[in-house]
Backbone bond lengths (Angstrom), bond angles and torsions (degrees), N, CA, C in turn:
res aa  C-N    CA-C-N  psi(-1)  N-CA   C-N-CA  omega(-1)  CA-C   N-CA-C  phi
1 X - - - 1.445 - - 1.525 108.35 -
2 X 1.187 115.22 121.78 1.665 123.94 146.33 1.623 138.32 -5.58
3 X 1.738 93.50 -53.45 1.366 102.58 -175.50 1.300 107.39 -112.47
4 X 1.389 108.24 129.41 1.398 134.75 -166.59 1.598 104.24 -109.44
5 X 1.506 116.12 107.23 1.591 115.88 -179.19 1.963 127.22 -124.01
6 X 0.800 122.19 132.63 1.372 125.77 -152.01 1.562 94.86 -130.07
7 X 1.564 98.05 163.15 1.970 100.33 174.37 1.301 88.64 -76.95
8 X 1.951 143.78 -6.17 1.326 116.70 -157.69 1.732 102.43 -119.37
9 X 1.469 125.04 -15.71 1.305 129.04 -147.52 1.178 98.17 -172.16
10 X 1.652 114.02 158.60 1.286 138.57 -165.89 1.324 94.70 -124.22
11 X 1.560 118.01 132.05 1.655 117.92 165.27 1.420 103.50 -144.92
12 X 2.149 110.45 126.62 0.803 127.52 172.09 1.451 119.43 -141.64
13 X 1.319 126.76 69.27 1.613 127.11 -159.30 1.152 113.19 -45.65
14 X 1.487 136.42 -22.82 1.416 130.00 166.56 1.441 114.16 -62.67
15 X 1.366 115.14 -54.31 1.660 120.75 166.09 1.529 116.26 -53.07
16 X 1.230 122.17 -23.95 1.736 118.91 171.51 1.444 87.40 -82.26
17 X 1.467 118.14 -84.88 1.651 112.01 -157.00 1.707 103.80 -29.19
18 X 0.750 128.96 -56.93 1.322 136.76 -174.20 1.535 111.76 -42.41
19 X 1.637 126.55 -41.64 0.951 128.18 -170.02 1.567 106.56 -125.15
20 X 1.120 115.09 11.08 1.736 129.47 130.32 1.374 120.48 -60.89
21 X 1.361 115.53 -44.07 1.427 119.45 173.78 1.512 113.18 -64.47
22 X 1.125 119.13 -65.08 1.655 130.74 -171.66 1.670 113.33 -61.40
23 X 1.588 90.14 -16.02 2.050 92.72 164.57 1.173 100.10 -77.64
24 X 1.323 106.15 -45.31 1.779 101.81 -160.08 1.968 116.18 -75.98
25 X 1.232 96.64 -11.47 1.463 118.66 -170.83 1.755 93.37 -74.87
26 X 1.495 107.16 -45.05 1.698 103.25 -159.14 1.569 94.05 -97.53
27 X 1.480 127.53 -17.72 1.604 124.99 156.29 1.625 89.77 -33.59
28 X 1.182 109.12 -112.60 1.140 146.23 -164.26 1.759 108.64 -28.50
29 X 1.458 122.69 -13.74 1.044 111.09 154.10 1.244 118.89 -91.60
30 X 1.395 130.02 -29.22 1.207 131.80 175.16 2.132 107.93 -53.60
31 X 1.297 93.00 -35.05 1.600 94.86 -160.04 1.932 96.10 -83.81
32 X 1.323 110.42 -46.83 1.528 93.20 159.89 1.467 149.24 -62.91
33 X 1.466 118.13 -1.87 1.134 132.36 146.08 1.576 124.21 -78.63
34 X 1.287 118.95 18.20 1.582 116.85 -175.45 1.503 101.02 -92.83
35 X 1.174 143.63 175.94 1.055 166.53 -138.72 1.673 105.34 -87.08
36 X 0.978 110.73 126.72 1.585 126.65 -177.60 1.560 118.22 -81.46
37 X 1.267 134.38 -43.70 0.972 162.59 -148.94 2.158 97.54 -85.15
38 X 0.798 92.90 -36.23 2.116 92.54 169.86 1.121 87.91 -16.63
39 X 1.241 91.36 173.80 1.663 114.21 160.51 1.849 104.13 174.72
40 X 1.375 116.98 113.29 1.093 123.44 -157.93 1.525 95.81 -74.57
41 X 1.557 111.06 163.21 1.340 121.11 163.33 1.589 105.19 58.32
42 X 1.818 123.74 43.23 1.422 121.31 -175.06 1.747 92.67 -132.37
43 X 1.035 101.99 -171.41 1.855 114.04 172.54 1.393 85.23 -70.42
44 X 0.881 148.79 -63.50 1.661 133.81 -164.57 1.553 124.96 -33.39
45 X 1.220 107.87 -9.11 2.213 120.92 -151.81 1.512 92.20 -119.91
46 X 1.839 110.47 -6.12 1.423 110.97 -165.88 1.650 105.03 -83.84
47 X 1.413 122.57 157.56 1.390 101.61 -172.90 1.762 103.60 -86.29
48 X 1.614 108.93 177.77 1.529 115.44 -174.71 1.076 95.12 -103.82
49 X 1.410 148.78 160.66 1.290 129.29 93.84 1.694 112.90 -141.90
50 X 1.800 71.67 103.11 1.499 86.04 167.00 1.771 131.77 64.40
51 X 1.382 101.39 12.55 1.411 118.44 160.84 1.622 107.10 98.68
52 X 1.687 106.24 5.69 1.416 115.25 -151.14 1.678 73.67 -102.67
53 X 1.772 96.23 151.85 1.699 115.53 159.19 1.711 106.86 -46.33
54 X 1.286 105.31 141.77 1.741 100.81 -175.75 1.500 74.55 -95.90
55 X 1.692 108.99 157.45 1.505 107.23 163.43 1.703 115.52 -119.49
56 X 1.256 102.26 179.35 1.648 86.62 -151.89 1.605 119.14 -67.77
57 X 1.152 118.01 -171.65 1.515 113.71 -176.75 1.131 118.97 -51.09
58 X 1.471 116.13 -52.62 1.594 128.61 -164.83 1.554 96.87 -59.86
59 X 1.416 112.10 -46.75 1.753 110.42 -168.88 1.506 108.09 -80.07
60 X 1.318 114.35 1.72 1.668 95.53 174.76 1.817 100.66 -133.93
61 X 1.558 110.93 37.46 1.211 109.59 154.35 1.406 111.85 -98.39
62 X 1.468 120.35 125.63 1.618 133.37 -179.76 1.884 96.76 -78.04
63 X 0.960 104.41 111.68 1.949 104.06 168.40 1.449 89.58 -70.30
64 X 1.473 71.44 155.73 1.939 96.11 167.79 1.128 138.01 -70.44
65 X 1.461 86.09 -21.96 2.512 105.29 168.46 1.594 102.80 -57.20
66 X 1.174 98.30 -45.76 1.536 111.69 -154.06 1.938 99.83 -69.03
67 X 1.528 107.54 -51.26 1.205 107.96 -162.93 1.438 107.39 -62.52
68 X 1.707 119.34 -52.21 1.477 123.50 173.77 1.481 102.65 -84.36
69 X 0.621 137.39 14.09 1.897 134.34 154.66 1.385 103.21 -5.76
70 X 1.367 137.64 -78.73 1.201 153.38 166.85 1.446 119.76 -26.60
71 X 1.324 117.54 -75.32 1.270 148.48 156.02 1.796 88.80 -18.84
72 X 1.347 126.02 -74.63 1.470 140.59 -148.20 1.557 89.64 -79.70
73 X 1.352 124.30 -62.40 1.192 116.23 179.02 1.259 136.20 -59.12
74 X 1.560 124.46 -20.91 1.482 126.79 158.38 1.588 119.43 -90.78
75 X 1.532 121.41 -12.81 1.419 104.90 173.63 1.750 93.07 -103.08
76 X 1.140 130.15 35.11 1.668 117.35 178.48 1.570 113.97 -52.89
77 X 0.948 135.93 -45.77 1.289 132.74 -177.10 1.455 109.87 -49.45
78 X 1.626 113.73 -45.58 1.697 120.67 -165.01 1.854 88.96 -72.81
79 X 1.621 104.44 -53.64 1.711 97.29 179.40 1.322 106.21 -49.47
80 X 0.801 119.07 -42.30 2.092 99.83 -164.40 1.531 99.09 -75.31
81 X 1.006 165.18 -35.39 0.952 171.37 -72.99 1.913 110.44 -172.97
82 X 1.402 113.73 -38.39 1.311 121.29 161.03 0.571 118.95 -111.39
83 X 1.723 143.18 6.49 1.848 125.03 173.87 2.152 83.96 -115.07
84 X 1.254 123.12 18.39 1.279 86.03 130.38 1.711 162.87 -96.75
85 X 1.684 100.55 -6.55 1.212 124.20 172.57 1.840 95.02 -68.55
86 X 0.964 115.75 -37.00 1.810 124.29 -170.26 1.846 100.70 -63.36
87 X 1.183 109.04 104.75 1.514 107.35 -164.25 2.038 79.08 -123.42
88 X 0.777 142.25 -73.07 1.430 137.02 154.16 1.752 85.69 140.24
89 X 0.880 124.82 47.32 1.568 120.93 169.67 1.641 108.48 -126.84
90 X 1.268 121.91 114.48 1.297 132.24 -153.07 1.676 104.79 -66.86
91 X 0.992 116.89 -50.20 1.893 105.98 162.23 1.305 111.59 -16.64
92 X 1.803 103.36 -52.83 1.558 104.76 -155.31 1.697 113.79 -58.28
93 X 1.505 86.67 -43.03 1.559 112.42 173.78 1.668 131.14 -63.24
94 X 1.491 110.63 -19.88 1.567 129.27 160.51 1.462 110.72 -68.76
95 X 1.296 101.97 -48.86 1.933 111.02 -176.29 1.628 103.77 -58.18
96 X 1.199 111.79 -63.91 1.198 112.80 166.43 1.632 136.61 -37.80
97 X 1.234 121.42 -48.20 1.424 141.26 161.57 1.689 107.80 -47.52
98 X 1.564 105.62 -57.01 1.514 97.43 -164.22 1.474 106.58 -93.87
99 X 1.171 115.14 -4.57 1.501 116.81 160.64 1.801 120.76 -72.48
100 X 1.281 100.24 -35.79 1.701 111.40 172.95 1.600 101.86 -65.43
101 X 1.536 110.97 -47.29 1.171 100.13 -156.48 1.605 111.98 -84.29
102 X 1.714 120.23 -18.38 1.936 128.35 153.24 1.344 108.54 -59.85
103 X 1.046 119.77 -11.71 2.000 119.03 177.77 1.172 103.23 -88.31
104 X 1.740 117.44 -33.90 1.723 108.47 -171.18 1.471 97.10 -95.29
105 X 1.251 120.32 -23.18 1.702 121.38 167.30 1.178 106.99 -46.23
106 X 1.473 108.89 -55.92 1.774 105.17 -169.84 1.400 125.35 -66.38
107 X 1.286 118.23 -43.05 1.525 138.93 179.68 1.550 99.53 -61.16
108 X 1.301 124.22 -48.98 1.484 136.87 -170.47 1.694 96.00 -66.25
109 X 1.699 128.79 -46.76 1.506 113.60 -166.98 1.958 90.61 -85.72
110 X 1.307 132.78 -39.23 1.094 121.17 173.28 1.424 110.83 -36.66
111 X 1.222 107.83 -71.78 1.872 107.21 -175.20 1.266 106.40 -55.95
112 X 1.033 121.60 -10.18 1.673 119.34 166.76 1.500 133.16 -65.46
113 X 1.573 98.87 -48.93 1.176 125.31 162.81 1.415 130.48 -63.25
114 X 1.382 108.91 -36.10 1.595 110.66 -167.10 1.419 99.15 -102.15
């Protein structure tokens, strides 16, 4: 059967597809009535702000130290403490995974057993 019913939710993929379509139907009219006049690759695509010189890429990328600065500076103890296992080499990160996941193997056939 089609209809899928729960004490929490209603499921009927013909009734979504259906009203997947009619979102995407009134998207797409909304977006073809927008402004004609674009013109890609012109001063128009350039960014604004505010009449001021934009400055170049490098000077108006915010690093990530900077943005959580705060964030980094009040949990420092937990940072030092977890970005040393964080070596960023994906092996490291497999070993890890399938070791978590023989620990929950084991605990999982123990509670099985007992």
């Amino acid at each position: 059967m089609l209809i899928g019913q729960s004490g929490f939710a209603f499921w009927n993929p013909i009734v979504w597809v259906i009203a997947f379509i009619v979102v995407m139907a009134i998207a797409f009219f909304f977006r073809s009535r927008g402004q004609k006049k674009y013109k890609k690759d012109t001063a128009q695509t350039k960014i604004f702000l505010s009449g001021e010189e934009v400055p170049e890429a490098e000077e108006r990328h915010v690093r990530a130290d900077n943005v959580y600065w705060g964030f980094f500076e009040t949990l420092k103890g937990y940072y030092s403490v977890i970005l040393r296992p964080h070596t960023g080499i994906i092996n490291d990160y497999i070993i890890w995974f399938i070791a978590v996941i023989a620990v929950i193997a084991i605990i999982i056939f123990i509670a099985g057993v007992v």
